[in-house]
N, C-alpha and C positions, 0 to 999 in steps of 0.2 A: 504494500500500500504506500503511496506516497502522497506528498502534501495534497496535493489536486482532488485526490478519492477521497483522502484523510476529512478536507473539506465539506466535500458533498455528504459524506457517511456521519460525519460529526453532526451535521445538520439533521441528519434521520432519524439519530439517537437521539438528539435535544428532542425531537419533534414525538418519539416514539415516549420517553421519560413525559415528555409534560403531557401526553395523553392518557397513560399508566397511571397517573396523580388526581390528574382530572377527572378518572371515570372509575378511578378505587373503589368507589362504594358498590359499583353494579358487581365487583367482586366479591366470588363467596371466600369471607374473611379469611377462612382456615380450609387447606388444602385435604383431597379425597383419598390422597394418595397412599400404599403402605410401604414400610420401610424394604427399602430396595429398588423400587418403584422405576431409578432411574438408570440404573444399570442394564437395563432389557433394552432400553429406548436407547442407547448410545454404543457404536463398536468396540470391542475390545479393546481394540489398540487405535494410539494415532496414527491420521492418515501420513502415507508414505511423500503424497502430493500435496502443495498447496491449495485450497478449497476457495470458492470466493464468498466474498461478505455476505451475499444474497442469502447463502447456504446458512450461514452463521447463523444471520438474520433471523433466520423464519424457526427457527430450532427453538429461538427464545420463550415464543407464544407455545410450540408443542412440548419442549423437554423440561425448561425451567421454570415455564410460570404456574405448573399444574401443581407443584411440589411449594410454591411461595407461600407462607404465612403473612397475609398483608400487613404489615405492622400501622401504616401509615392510612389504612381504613378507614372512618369514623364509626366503625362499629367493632376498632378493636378496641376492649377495656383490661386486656391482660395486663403483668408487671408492672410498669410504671413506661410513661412514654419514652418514644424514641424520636428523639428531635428532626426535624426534618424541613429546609428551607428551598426556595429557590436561589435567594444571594450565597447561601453554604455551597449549593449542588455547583454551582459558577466558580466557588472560590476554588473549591477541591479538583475539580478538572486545570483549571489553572495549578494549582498543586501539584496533581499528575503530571503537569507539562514542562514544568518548570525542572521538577523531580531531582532533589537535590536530597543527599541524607545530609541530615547538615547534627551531624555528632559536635562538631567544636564550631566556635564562632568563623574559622577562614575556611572551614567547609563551606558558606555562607553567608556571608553576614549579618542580609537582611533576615536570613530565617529563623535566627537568632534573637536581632535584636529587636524586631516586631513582635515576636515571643514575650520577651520581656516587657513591653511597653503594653501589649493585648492585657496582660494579667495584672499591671497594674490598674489600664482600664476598671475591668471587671472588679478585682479589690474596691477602687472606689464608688463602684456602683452598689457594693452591698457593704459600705462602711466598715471595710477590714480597718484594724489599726494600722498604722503606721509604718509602724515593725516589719509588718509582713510585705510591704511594698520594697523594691529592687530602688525606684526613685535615680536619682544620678550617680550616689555613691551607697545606700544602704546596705545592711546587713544580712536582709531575708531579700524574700522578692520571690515570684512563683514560677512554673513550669508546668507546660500540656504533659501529663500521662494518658495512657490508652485507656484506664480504667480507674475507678476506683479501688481496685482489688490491686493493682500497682501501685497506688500512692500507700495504701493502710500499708503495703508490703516494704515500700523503699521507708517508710515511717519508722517502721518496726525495726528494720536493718539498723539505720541509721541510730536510734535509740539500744541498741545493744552493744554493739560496736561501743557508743559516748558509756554507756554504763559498765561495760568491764575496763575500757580504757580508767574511767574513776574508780572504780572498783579496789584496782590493780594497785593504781598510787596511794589510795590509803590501806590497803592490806595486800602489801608484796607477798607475804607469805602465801597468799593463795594463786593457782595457775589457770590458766584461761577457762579450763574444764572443770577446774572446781567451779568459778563465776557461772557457764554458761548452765551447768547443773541447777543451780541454784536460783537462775532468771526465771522469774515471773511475769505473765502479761495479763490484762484484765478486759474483759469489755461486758455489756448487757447481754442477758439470757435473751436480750431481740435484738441482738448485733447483726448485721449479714454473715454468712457459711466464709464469705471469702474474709473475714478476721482470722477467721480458725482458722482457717487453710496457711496463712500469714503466718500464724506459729506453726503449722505444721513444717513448713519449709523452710522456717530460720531456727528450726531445731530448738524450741521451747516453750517452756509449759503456756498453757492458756487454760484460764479459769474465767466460772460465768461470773457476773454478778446479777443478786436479783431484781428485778424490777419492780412498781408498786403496783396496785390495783391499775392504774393510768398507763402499764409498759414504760414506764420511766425507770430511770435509776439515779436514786437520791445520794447525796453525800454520805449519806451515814449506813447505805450497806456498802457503798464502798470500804468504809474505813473499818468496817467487823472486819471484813476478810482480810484488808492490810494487815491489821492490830493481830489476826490468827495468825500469817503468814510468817510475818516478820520475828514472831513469837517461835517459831518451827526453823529459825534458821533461814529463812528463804529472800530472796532479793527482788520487790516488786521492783520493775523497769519502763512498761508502758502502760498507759490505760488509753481503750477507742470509745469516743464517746459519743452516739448517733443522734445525729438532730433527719427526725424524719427515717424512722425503723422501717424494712420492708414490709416485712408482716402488715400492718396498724397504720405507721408516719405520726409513732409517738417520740416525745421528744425528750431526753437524758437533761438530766438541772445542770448546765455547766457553774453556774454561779457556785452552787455546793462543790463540785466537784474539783473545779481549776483550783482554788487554794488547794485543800488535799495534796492535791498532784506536785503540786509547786515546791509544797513545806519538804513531802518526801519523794523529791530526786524522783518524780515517771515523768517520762514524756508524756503529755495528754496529746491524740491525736483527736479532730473532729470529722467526722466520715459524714459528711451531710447531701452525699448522693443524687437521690431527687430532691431533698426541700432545699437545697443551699441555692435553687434558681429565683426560688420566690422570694429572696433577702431584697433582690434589688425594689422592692415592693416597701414600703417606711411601714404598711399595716402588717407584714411580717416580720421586720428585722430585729423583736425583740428578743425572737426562738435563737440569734446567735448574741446575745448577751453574756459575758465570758468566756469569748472569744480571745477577751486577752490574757485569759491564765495560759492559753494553749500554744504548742511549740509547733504545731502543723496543721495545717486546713484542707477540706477538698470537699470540692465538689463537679457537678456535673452535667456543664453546659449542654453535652450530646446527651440529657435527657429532656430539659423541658428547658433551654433556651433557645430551641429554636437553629442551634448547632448540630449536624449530623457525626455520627458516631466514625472517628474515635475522637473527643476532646473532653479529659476529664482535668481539671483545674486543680493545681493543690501550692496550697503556699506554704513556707516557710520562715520563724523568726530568725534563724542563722543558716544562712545557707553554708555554714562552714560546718554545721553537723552533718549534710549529706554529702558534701563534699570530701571531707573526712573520713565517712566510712568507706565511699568507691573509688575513691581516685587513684588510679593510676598511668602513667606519663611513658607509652612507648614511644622512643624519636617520630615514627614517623607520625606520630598525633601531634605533634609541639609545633608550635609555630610562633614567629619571632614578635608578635602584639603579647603572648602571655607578660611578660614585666610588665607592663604599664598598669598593670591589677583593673583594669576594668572592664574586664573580658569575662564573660559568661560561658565555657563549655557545658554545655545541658548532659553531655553523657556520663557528666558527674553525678547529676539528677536522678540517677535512671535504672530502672536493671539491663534493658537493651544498649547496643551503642551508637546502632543507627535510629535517623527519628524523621519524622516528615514534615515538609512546610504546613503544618496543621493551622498555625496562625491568622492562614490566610484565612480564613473560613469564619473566625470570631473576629477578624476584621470588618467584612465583607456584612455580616449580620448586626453587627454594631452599629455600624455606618445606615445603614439602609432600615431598618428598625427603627432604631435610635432608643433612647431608655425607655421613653413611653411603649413604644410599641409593644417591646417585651413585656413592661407592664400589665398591659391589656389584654398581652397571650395570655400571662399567668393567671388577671382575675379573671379573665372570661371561662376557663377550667374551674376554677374556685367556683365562681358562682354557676356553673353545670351539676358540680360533684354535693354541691347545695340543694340543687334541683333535684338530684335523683335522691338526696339523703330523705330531701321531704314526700318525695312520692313511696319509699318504706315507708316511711313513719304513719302514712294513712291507712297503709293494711296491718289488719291486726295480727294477721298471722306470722309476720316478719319479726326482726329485732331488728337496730345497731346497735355492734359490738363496739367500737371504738370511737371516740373523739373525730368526727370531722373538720378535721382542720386545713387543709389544703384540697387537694387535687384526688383524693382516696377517701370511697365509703366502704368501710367492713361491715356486710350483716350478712345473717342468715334465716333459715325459717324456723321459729318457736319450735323445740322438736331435737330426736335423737341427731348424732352424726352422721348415722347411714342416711336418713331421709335427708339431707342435706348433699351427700356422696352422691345420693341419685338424684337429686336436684343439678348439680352441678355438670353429673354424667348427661342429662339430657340438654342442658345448653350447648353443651358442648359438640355434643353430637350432631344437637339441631343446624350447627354452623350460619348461623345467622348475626351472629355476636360472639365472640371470643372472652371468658374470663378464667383465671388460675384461683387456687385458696391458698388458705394459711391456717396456721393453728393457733389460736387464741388462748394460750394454759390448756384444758380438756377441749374446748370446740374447734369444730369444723367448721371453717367462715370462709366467705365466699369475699374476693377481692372486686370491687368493680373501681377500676382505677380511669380517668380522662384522660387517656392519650392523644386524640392524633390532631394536628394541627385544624384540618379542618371540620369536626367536630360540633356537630350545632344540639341546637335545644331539642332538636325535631330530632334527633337520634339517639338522642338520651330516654327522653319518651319511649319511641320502639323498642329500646331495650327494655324496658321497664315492661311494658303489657305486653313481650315477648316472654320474659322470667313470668310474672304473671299469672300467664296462661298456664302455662308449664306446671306450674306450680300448681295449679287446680286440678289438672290432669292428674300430676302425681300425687295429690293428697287422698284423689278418688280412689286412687289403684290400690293406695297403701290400706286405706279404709276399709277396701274389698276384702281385699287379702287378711286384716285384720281379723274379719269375719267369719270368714272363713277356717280360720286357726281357731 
């Protein structure tokens, strides 16, 4: 292919993408197909000859899109959104074109240093301190990770590494493996899997903490379990503290918690996933109050800013603690601007070494948005996920389980977990609407979360007297069958 085709073909696909976007909804949300599905439809092997794009082309509609779970729908309400724009889709092709890894600042420099200036943006859109900004000469300042499950994980590194290094200096006598035995990490019994997984891979222990009636976690089960810990010989080193739980998008007391953490030596990390979009909002930004005990932050534009995935945001009060734990300097990485020390290499930042112009994309959505805009996304979900909280709350057969507070309603039907299992089994099935659950302590709760960008009142409704029905259906059946026994 060259430029000439590149051209015309490029055009096909912009044209074929904004029709895919445009006519989402007459898609059935979640695909028919069973696993394996696509291995029958495709040759063995690759072809020995070049193929032409036509061919490529049309394979899309039969191979790949039968197998698609539309994310970007309006009648999906699974996990939590996935961002998705038109100024993002423009920036990332651009990105692709560009295609630079830009691991050290002469890899690049723009990709870099747009980097850094993007996430102080964003910082002062949701009133980070100070601290955490990069600024001209500062001390922290942020960096795109691909996930949030990479930042809690470069967190964690980063804080074991600072804790056996101080460990070491006030008790020589001990050796790296006595220390790393002895590390503890902390976070809430509604943390996300990927904390845990976090200690699974930096080789130490992780413990839950409990949560209250509200899925919070207060100051003071934290400090039972330190107070036990510490008492047993054992060395707390981090605590993750979730603003916006998957399960619920309940929220952890940072105000109790940041001192704690301060007085005894943990990093507090803040994993605020999906709710860290709605900050830039002043009617949300008081869930991050104690923001300033904390030694790292993230969150997650490719969920509900409007940024497509990968761009997950995380800052830093010292960039010299991440720097510290990864850095290492083979000649041909070095390059003659590091003296002047105001050089950012990000693959200090990072567990990967390569990294992509992602910047451009939270540019491109910044600009063309502008703060309002994003505003409007976030309350216009708010007040949807409002909407459907109040069309439960009129059937009596229904509950909510959890606190509405953003962009997620948890409820289920009054009743056992099986009749809830098969609630869930028949939405699901019926493919007309997409939702997952969660566990609530003992219940089975059904997640109906506001994803997709274009998302209106009229398909919140359908979902509702689509569950509904369903729901009278199954309570007939169950009734039957009750009788029956």
């Amino acid at each position: 292919m060259d430029a000439t085709e590149f051209r015309k073909r490029g055009k096909e696909m912009v044209d074929y993408v904004a029709d895919y976007l445009e006519k989402i909804e007459k898609r059935q949300v979640f695909p028919d197909v069973e696993p394996g599905y696509l291995r029958t439809l495709i040759p063995d092997c690759a072809p020995q000859d070049p193929e032409s794009f036509e061919d490529v082309f049309k394979d899309i509609e039969k191979i790949i899109m039968p197998g698609v779970t539309h994310w970007h729908s309006p009648y999906f309400f699974a996990y939590f959104p996935s961002a998705s724009s038109f100024p993002a889709l423009l920036a990332d092709m651009l990105c692709g074109g560009i295609g630079c890894v830009g691991f050290s600042w002469a890899a690049s420099p723009a990709c870099t240093e747009l980097e850094t200036v993007m996430l102080d943006w964003l910082g002062k859109m949701i009133s980070l301190p100070e601290e955490f900004l990069a600024g001209r000469d500062g001390q922290g300042g942020g960096v795109i990770q691909g996930s949030a499950s990479e930042a809690t994980l470069v967190a964690l590194l980063a804080a074991r590494t600072k804790t056996i290094r101080r460990v070491r200096s006030e008790k020589p006598e001990l050796t790296e493996a006595d220390i790393m035995g002895r590390l503890v990490a902390y976070a809430s019994d509604q943390a996300h899997s990927s904390v845990e997984r976090a200690a699974l891979i930096s080789g130490v222990k992780m413990k839950s903490v409990p949560s209250d009636d509200t899925f919070a976690v207060h100051g003071s089960a934290l400090k039972k379990i330190l107070d036990e810990d510490k008492a047993s010989g054992l060395i707390p080193f981090f605590f993750c503290a979730t603003l916006g739980t998957t399960p619920c998008c309940s929220f952890d007391k940072l105000l109790e918690l940041g001192p704690i953490c301060n007085k005894e030596n943990i990093w507090m990390h803040i994993d605020a996933a999906y709710a860290g979009s709605a900050f830039i909002c002043p009617e949300f930004r008081h869930f991050l109050n104690g923001v300033e005990f904390a030694d790292s932050f993230n969150f997650n534009p490719h969920k509900w800013l409007l940024v497509n995935f990968d761009c997950s945001a995380m800052w830093v009060k010292k960039r010299s603690d991440l720097i510290g734990a990864f850095k290492l300097e083979p000649l041909y990485l070095q390059h003659h601007h590091q003296e002047s020390g105001l050089i950012t290499d990000y693959r200090h930042w990072q567990i990967p070494l390569g990294r992509r112009f992602r910047s451009l994309k939270l540019w491109f959505v910044l600009r063309m948005y502008g703060v309002t805009g994003l505003q409007e996304h976030i309350r216009k979900h708010v007040r949807l996920s409002h909407q459907f909280e109040h069309l439960v709350l009129q059937d009596e057969r229904f509950e909510i389980c959890a606190e509405v507070v953003l962009g997620l309603v948890c409820f289920r039907l009054k009743g056992s977990n099986e009749l809830n299992k098969a609630l869930l089994k028949s939405i699901n099935e019926a493919k007309k609407i997409h939702l997952v659950p969660c566990h609530l302590r003992e219940k089975f709760v059904l997640r109906f979360a506001i994803c997709s960008r274009t998302v209106e009142s009229t398909h919140v409704k359908f979902a509702w007297q689509h569950i509904s029905q369903l729901a009278t259906e199954l309570l007939k059946t169950w009734e039957q069958n009750h009788q029956q026994q």
